[in-house]
C-alpha positions in Angstrom: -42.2 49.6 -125.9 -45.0 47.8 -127.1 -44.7 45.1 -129.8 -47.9 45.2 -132.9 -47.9 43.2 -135.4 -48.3 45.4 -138.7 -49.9 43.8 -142.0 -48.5 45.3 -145.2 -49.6 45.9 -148.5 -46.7 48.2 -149.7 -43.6 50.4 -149.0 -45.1 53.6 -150.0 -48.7 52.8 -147.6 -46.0 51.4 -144.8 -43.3 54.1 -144.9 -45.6 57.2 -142.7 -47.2 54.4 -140.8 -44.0 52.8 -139.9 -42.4 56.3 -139.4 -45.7 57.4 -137.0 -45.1 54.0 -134.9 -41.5 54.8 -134.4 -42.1 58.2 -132.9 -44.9 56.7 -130.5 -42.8 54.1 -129.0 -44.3 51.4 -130.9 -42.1 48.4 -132.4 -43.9 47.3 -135.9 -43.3 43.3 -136.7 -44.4 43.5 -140.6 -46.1 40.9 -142.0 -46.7 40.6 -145.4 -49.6 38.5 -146.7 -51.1 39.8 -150.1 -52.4 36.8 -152.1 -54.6 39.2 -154.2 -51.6 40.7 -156.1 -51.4 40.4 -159.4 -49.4 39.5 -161.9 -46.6 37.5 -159.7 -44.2 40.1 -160.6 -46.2 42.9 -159.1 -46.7 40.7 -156.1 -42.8 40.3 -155.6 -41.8 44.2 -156.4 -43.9 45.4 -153.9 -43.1 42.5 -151.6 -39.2 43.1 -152.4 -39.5 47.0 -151.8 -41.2 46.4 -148.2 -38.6 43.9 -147.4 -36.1 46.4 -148.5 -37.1 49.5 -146.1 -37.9 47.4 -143.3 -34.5 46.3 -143.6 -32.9 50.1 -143.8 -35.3 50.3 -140.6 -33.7 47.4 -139.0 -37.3 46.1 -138.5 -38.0 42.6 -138.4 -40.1 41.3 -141.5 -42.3 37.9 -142.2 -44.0 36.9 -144.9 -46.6 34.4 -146.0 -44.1 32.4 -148.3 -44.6 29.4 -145.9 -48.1 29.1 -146.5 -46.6 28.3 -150.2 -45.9 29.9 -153.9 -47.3 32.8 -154.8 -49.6 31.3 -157.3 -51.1 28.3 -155.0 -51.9 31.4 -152.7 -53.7 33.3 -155.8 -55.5 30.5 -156.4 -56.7 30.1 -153.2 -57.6 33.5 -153.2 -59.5 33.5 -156.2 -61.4 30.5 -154.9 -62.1 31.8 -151.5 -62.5 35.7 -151.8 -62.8 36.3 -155.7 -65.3 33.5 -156.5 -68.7 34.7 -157.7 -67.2 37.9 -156.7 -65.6 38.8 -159.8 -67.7 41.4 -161.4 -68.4 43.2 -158.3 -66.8 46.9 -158.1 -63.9 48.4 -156.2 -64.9 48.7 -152.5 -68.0 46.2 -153.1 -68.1 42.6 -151.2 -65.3 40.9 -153.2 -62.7 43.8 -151.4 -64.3 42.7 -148.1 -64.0 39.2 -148.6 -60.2 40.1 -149.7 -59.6 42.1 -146.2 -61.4 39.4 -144.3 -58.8 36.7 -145.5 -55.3 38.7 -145.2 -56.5 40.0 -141.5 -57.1 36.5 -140.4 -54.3 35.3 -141.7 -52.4 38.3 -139.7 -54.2 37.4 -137.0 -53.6 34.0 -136.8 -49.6 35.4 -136.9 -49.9 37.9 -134.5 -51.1 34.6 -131.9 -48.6 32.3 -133.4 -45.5 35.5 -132.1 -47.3 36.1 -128.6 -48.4 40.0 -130.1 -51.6 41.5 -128.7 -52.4 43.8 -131.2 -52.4 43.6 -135.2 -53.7 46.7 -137.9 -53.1 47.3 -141.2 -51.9 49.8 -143.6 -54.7 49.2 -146.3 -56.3 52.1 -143.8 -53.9 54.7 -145.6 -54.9 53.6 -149.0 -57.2 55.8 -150.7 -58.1 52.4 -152.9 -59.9 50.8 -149.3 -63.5 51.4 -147.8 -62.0 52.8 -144.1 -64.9 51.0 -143.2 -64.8 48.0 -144.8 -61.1 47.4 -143.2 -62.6 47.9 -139.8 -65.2 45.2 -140.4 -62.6 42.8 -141.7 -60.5 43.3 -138.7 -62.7 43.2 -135.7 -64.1 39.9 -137.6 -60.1 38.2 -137.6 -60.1 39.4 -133.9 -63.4 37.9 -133.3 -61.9 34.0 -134.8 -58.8 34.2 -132.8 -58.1 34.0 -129.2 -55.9 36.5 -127.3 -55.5 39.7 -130.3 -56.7 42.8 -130.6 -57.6 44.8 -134.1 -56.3 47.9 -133.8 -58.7 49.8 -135.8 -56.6 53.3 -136.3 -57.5 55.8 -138.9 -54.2 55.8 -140.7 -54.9 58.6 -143.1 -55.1 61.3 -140.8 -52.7 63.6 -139.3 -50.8 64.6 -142.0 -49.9 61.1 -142.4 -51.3 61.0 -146.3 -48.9 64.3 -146.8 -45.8 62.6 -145.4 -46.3 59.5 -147.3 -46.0 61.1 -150.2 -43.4 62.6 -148.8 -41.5 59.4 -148.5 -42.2 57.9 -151.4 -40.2 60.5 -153.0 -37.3 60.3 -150.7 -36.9 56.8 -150.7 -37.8 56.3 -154.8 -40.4 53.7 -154.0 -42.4 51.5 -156.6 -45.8 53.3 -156.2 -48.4 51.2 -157.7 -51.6 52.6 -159.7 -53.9 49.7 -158.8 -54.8 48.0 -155.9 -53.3 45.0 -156.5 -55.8 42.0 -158.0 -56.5 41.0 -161.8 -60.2 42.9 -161.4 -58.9 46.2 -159.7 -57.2 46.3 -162.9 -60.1 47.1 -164.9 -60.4 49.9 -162.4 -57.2 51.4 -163.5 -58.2 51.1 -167.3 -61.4 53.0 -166.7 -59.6 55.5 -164.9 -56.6 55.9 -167.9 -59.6 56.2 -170.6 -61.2 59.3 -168.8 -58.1 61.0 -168.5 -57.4 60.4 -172.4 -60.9 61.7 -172.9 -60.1 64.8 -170.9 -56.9 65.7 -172.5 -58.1 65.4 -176.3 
């Protein structure tokens, strides 16, 4: 059975993925590392509700909390992947920046537990460039000896469907924004056409 380390964003992006893995002989570690969310509280609901199903899995789960509090990571984040960044749209070169910093970071982890191989669920998100991700992860791969990004296409074979699925089965938290303070305004824009259509 082979061992990959699995970054995750949330329970209801994780749950197919982690389900998929299973049934391929493949033994997730999941590591959560998601500086970018925003407020704290989001941060720690979909942190706790990934902790909680990887625990019903019986799957071992790390998180960045080492590297220190939530809000010295958003900081850092802000400084490193928001900074002049700020105004830029959803899937423009702030998003890259953002992938660029959690996959090295997952990389860097995947090393430090002896696993080969590290991907990501922000490839199931309809939120994420599919492209962008790819870029972010072969780049991680490229600044750390001895991984591999394992650039799978996590939206496809009915995985989208059974997430869905699952999210409903297991009553997840299911977010309506990416996760940082400017996807936010993504989310507004998105609540004000649907009021426009409906009057």
């Amino acid at each position: 059975m082979e061992t990959v380390l699995l970054h995750c964003c949330c329970a209801p992006c994780s749950s197919a993925i982690l389900e998929r893995m299973a049934q391929n002989d493949i033994r997730p570690v999941i590591f959560y590392c998601n500086p970018n969310i925003y407020p704290e509280s989001e941060y720690l609901i979909r942190k706790n509700e990934i902790t909680r199903y990887a625990h019903h899995l019986g799957l071992q789960i790390i998180d960045e909390d080492d590297l220190g509090t939530w809000e010295e990571r958003h900081s850092e984040w802000l400084c490193s992947a928001a900074a002049g960044r700020e105004e830029q749209p959803e899937r423009g070169s702030r998003c890259l920046e953002c992938f660029r910093m959690r996959l090295l970071c997952s990389a860097r982890k995947a090393r430090e537990l002896g696993i080969a191989r590290f991907t990501t669920t922000l490839a199931s998100s309809r939120w994420k460039s599919l492209e962008q991700i790819n870029e972010a992860g072969q780049w991680a791969a490229s600044q750390v000896d001895g991984v591999e990004f394992w650039d799978r296409n996590w939206r496809k074979g009915g995985l989208q469907q059974r997430r869905n699925e699952l999210l409903k089965q297991n009553g997840f938290y299911n977010q309506l924004y990416c996760g940082c303070e400017f996807s936010m305004s993504a989310l507004r824009e998105r609540e004000a056409r649907a009021a426009a259509k409906s009057e």
